[in-house]
N, CA, C and O atoms as a CHARMM CRD file, in Angstrom:
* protein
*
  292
    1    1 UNK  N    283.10500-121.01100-153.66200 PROA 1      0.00000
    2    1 UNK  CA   283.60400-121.92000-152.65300 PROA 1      0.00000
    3    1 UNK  C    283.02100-121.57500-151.28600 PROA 1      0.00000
    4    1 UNK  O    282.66600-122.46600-150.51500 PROA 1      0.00000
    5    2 UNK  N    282.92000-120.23900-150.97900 PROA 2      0.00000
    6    2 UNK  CA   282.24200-119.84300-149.95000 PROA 2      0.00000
    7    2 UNK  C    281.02600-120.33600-149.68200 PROA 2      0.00000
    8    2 UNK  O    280.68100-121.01100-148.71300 PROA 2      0.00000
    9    3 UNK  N    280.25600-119.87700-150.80100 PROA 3      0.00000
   10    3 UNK  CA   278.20000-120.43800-150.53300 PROA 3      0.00000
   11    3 UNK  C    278.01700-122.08600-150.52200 PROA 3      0.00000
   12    3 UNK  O    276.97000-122.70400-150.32800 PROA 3      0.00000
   13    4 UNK  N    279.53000-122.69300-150.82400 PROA 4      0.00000
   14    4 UNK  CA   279.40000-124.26000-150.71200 PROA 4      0.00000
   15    4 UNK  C    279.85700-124.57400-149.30100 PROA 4      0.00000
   16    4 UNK  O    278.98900-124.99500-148.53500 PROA 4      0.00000
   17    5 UNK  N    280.96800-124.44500-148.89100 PROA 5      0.00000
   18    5 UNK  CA   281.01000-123.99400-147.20900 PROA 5      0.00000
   19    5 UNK  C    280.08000-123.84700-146.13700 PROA 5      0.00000
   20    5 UNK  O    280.01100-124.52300-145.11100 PROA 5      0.00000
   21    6 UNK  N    279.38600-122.90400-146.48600 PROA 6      0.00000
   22    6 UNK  CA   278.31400-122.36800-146.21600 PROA 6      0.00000
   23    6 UNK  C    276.82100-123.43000-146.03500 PROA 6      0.00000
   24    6 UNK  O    276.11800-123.86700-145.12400 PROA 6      0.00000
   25    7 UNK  N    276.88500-123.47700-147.26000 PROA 7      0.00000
   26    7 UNK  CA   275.58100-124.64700-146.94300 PROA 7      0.00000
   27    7 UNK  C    276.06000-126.02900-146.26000 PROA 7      0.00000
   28    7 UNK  O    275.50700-126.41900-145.23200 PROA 7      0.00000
   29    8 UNK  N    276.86900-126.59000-146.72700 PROA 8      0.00000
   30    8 UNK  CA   277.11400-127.86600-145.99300 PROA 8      0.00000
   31    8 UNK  C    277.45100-127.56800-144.33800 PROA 8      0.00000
   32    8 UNK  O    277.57500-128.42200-143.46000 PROA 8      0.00000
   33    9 UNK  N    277.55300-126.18500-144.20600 PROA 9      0.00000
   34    9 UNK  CA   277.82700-126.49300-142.39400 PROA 9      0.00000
   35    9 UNK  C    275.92800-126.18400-141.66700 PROA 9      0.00000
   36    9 UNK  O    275.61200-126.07900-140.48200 PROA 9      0.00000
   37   10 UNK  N    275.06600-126.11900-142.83500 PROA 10     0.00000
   38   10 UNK  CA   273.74600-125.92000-142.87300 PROA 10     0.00000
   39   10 UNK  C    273.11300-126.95900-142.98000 PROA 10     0.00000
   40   10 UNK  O    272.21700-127.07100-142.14400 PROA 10     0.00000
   41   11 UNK  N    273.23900-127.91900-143.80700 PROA 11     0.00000
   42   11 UNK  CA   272.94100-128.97200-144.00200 PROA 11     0.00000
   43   11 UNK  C    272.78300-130.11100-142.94000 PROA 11     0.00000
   44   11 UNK  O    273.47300-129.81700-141.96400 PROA 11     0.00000
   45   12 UNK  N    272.17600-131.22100-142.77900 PROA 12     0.00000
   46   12 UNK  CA   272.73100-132.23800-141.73200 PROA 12     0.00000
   47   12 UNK  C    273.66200-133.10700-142.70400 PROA 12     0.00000
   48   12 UNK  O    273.85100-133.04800-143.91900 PROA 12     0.00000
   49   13 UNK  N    274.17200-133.94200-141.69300 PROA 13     0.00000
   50   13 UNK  CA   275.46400-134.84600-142.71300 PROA 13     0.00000
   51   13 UNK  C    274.75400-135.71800-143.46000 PROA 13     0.00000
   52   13 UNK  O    273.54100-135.86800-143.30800 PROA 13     0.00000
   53   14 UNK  N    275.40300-136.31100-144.25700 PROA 14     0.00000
   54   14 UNK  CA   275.03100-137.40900-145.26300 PROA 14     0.00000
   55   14 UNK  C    274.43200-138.37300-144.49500 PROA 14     0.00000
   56   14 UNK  O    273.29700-138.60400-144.91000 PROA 14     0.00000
   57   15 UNK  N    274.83300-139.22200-143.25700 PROA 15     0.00000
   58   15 UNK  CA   273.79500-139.91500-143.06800 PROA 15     0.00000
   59   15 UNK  C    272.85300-139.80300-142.65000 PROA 15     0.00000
   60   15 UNK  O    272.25600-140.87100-142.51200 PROA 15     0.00000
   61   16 UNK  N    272.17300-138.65600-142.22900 PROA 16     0.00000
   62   16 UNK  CA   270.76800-138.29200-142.41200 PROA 16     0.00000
   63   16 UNK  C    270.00000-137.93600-143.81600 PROA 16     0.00000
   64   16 UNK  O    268.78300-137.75800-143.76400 PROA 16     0.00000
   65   17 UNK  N    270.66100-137.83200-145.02800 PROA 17     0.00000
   66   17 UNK  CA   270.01700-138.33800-146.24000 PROA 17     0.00000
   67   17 UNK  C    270.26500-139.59500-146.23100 PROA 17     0.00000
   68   17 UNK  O    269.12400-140.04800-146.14400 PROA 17     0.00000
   69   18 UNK  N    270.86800-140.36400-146.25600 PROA 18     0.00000
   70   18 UNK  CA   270.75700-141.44000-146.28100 PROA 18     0.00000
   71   18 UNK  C    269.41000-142.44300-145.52000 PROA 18     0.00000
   72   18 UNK  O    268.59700-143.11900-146.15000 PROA 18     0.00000
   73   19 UNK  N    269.45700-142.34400-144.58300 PROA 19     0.00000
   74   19 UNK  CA   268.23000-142.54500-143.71800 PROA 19     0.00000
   75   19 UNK  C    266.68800-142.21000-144.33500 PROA 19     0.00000
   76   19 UNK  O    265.69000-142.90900-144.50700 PROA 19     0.00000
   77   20 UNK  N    267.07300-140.45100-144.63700 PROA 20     0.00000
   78   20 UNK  CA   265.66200-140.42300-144.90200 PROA 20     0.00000
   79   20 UNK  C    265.49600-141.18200-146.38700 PROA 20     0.00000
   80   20 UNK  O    264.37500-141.60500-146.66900 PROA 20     0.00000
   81   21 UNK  N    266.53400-141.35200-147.29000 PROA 21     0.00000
   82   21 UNK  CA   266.11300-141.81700-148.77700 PROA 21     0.00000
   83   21 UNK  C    265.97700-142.90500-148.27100 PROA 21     0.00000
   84   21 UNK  O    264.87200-143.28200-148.66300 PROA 21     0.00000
   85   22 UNK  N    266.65400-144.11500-147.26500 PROA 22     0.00000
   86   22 UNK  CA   266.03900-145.24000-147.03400 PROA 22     0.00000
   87   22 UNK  C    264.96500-145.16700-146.72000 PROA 22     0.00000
   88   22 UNK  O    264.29600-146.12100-147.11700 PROA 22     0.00000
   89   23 UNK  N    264.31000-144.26400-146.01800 PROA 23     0.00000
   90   23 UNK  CA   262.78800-144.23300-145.73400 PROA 23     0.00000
   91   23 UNK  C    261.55400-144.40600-146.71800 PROA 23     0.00000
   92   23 UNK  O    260.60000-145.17700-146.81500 PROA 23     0.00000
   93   24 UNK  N    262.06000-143.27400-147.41600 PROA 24     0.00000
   94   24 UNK  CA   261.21600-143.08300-148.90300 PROA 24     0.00000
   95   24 UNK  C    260.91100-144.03600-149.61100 PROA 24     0.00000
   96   24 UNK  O    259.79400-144.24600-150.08500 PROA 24     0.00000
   97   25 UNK  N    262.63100-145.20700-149.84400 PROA 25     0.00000
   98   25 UNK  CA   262.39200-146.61200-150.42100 PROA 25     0.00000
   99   25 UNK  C    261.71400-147.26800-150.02600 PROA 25     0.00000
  100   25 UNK  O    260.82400-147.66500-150.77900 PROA 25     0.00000
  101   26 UNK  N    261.75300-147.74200-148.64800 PROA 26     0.00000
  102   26 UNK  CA   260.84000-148.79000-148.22300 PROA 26     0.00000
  103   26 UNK  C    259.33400-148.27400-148.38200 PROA 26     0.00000
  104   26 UNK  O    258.50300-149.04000-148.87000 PROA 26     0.00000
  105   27 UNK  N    258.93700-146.86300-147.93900 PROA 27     0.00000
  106   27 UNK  CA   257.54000-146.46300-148.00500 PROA 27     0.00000
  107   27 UNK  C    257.29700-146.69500-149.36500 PROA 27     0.00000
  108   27 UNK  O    256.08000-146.86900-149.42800 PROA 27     0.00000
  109   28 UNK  N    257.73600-146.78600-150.40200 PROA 28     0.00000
  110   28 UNK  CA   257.54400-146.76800-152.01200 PROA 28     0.00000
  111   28 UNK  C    257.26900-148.34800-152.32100 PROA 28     0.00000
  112   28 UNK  O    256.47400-148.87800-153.09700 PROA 28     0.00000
  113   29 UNK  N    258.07900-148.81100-151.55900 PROA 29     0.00000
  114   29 UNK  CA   258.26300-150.26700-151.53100 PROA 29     0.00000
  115   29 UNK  C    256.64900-151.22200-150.98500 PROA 29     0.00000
  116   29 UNK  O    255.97900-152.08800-151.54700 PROA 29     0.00000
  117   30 UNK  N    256.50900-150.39000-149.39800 PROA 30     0.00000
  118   30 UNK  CA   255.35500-150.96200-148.89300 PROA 30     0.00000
  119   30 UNK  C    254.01600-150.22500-149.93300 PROA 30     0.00000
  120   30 UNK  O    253.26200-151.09400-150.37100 PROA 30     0.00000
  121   31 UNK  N    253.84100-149.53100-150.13700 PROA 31     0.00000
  122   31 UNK  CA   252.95600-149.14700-150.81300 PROA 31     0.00000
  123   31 UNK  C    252.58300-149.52100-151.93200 PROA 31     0.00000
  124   31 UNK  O    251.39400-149.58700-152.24700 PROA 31     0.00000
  125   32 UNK  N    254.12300-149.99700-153.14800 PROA 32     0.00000
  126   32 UNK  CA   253.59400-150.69200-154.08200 PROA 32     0.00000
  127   32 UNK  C    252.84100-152.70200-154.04900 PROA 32     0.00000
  128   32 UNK  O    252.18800-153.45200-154.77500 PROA 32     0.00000
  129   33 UNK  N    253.74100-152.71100-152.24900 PROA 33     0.00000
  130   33 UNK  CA   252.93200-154.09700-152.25600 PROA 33     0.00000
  131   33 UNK  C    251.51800-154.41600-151.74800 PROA 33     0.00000
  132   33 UNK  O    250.94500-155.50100-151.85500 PROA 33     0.00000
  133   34 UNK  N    250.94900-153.05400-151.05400 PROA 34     0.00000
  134   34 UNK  CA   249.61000-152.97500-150.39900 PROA 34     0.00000
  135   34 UNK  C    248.60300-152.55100-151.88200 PROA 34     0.00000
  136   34 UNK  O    247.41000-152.84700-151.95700 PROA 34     0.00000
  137   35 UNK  N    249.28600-151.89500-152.86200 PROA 35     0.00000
  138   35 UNK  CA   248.57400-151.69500-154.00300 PROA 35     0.00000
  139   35 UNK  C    248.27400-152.70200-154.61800 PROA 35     0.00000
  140   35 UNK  O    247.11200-152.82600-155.00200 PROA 35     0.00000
  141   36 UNK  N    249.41200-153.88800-154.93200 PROA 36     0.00000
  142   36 UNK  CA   249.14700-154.83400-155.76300 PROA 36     0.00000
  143   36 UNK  C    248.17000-155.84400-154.68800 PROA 36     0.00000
  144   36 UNK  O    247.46500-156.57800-155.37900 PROA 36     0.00000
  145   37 UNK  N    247.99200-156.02500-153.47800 PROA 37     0.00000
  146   37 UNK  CA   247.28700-157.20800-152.59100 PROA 37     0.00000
  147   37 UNK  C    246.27100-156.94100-152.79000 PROA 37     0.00000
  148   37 UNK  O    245.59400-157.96000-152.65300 PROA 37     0.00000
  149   38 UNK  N    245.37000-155.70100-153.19200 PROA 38     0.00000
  150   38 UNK  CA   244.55900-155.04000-153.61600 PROA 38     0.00000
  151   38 UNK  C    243.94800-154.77200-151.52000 PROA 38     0.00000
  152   38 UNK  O    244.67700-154.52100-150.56000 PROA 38     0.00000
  153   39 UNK  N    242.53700-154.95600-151.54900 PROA 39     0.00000
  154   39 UNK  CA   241.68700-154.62300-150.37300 PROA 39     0.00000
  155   39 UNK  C    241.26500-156.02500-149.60600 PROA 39     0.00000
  156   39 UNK  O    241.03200-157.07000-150.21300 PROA 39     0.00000
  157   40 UNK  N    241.22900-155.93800-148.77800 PROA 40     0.00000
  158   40 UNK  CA   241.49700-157.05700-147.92500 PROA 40     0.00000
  159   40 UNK  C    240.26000-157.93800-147.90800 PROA 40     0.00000
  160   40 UNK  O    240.22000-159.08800-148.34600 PROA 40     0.00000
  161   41 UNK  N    239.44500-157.39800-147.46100 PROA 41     0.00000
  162   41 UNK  CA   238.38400-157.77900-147.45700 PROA 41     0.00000
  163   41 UNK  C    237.28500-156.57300-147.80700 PROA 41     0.00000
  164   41 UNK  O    236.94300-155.67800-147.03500 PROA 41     0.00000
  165   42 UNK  N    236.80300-156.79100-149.22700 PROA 42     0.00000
  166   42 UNK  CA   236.16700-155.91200-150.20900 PROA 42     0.00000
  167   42 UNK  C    234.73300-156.33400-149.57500 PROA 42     0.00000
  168   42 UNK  O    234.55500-157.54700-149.46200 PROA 42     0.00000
  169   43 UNK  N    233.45500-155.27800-149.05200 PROA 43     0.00000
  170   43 UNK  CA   232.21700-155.36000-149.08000 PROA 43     0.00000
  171   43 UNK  C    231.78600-155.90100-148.01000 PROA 43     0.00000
  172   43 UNK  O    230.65300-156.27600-147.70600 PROA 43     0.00000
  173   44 UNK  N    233.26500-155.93200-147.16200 PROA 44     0.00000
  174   44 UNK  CA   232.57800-156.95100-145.43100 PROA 44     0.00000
  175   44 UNK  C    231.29100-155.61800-144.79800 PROA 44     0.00000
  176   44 UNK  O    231.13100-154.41900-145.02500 PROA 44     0.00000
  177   45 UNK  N    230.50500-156.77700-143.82600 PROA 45     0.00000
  178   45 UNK  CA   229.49900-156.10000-143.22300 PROA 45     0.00000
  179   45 UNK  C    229.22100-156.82300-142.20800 PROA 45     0.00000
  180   45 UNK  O    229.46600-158.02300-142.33200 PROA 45     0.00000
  181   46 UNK  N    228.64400-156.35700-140.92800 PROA 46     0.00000
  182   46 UNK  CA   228.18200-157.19400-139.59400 PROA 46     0.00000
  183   46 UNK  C    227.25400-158.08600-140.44600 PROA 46     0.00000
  184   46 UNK  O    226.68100-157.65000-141.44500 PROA 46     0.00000
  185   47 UNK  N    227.13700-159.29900-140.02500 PROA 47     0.00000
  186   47 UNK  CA   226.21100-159.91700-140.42300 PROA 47     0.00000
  187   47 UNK  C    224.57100-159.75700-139.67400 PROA 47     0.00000
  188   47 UNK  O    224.37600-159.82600-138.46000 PROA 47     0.00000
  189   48 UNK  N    223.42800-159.51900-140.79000 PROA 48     0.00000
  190   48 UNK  CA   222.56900-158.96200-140.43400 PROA 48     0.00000
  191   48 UNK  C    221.80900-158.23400-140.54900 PROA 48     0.00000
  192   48 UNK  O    220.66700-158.03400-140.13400 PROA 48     0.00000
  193   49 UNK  N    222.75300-157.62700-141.39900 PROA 49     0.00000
  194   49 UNK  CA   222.19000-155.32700-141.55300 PROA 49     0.00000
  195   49 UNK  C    221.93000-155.52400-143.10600 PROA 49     0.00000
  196   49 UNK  O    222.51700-156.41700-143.71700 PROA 49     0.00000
  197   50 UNK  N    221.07200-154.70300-143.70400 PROA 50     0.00000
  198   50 UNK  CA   221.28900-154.18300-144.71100 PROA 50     0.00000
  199   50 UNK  C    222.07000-153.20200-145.52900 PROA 50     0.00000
  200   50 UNK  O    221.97000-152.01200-145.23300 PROA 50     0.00000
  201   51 UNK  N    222.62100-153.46400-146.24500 PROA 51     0.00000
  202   51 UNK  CA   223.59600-152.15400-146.73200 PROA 51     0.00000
  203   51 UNK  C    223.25200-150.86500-146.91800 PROA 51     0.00000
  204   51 UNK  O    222.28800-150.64200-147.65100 PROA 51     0.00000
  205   52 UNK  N    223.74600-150.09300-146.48800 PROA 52     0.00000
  206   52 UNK  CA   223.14500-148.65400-146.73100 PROA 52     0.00000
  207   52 UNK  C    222.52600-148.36900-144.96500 PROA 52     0.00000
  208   52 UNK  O    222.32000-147.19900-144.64400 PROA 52     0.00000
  209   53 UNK  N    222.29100-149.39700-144.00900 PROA 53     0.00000
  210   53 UNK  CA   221.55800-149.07700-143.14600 PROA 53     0.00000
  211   53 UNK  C    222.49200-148.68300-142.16500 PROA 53     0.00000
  212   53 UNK  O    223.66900-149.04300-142.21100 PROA 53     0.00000
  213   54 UNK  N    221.85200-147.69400-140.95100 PROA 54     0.00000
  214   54 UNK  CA   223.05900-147.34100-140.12800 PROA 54     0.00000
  215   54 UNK  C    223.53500-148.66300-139.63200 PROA 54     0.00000
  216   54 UNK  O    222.96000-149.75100-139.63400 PROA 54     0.00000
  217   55 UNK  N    224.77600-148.30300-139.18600 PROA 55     0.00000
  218   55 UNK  CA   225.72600-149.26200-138.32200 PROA 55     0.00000
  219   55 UNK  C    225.16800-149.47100-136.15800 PROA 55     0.00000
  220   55 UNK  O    225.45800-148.78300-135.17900 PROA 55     0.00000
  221   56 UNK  N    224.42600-150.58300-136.30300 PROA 56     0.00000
  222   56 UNK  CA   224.30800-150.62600-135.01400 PROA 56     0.00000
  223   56 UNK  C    224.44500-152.35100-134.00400 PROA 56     0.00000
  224   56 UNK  O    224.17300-153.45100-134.48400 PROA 56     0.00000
  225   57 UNK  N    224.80900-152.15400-132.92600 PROA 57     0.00000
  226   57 UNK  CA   225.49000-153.14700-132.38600 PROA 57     0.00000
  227   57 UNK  C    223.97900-154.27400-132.45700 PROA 57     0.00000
  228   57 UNK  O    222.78400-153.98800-132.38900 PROA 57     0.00000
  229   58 UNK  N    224.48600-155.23700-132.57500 PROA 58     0.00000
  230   58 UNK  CA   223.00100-156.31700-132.37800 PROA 58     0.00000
  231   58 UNK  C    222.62900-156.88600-131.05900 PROA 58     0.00000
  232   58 UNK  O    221.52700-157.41400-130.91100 PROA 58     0.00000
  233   59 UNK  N    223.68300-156.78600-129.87800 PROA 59     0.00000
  234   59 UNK  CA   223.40400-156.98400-128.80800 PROA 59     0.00000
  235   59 UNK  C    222.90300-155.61100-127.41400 PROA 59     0.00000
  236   59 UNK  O    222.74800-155.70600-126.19700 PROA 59     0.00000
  237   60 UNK  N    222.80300-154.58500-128.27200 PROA 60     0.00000
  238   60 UNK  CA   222.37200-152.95000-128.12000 PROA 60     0.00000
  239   60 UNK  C    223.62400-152.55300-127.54100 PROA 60     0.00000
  240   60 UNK  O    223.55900-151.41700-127.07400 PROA 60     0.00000
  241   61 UNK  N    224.68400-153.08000-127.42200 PROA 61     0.00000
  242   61 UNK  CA   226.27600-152.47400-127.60700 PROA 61     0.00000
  243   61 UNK  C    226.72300-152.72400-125.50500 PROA 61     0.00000
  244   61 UNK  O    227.89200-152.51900-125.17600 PROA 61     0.00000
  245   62 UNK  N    225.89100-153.05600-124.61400 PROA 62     0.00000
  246   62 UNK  CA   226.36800-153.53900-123.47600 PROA 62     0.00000
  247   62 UNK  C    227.90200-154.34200-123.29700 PROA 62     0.00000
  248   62 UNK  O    228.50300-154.81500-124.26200 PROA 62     0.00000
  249   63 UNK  N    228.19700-154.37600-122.46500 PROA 63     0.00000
  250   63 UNK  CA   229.32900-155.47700-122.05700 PROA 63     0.00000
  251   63 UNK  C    228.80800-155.94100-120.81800 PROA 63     0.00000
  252   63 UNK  O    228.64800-155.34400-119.75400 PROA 63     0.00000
  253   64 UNK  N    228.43400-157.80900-121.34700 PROA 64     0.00000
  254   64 UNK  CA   227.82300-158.31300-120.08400 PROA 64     0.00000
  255   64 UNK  C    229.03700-158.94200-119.35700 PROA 64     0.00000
  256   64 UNK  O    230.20500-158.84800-119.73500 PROA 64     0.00000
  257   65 UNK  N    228.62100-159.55400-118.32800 PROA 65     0.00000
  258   65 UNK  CA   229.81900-159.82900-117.14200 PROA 65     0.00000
  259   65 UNK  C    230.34600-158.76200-115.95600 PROA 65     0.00000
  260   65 UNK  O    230.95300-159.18700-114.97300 PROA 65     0.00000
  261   66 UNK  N    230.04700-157.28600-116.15000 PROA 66     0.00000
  262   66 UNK  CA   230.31300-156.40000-115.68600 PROA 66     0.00000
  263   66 UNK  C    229.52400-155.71300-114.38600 PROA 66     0.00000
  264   66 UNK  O    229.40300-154.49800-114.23100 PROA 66     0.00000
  265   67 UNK  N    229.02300-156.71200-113.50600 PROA 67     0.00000
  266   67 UNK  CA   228.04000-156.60000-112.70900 PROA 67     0.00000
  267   67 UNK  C    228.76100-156.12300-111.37500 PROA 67     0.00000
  268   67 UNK  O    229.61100-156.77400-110.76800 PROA 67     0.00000
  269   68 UNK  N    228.33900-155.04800-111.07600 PROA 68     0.00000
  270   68 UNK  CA   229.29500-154.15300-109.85900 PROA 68     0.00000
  271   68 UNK  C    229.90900-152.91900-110.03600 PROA 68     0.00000
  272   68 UNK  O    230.32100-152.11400-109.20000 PROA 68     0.00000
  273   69 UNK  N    229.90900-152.88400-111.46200 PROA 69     0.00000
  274   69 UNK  CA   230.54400-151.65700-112.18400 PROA 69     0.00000
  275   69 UNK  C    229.64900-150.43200-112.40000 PROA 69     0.00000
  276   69 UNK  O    230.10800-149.43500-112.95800 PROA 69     0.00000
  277   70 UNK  N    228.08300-150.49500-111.86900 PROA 70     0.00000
  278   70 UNK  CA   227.26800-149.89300-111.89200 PROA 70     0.00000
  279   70 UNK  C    227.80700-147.99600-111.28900 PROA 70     0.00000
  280   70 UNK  O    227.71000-146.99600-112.00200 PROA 70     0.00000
  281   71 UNK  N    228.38600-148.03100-109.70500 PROA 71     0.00000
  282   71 UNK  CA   228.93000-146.84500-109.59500 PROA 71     0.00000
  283   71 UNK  C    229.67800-145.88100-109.88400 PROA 71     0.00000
  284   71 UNK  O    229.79100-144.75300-109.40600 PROA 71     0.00000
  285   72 UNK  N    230.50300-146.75000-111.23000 PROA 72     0.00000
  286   72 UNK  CA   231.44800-145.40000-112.16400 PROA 72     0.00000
  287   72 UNK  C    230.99800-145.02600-112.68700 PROA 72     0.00000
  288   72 UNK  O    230.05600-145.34200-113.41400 PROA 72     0.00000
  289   73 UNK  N    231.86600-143.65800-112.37600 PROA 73     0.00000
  290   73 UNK  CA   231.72100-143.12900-114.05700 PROA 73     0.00000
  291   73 UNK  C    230.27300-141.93200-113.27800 PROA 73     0.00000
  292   73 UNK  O    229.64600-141.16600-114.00900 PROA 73     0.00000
């Protein structure tokens, strides 16, 4: 009776299991529905590149409009 005493003033209360097993459910939950949607978009690529080739911007990666911004930085 003692080591049961004992732990429950060790323990947090029940509704913090509660909480976390709700957690667990829903994560079990979202996961079995991201499994079944399968991949979103399977084999996307910039249009342009060859596969296998590095990844590089097609406009050489600038941001135009930004004229004045020359002194930062």
């Amino acid at each position: 009776m003692y080591v049961v005493r004992r732990l429950s003033s060790v323990l947090p209360a029940k509704p913090v299991f509660g909480f976390v097993a709700l957690l667990v459910v829903l994560f079990v939950c979202a996961y079995a529905a991201g499994a079944a949607a399968g991949p979103v978009a399977p084999g996307i690529r910039p249009g342009g590149q060859t596969p296998g080739a590095p990844q590089q911007p097609s406009d050489g990666g600038g941001m135009g409009g930004m004229s004045g911004m020359g002194g930062m930085g």
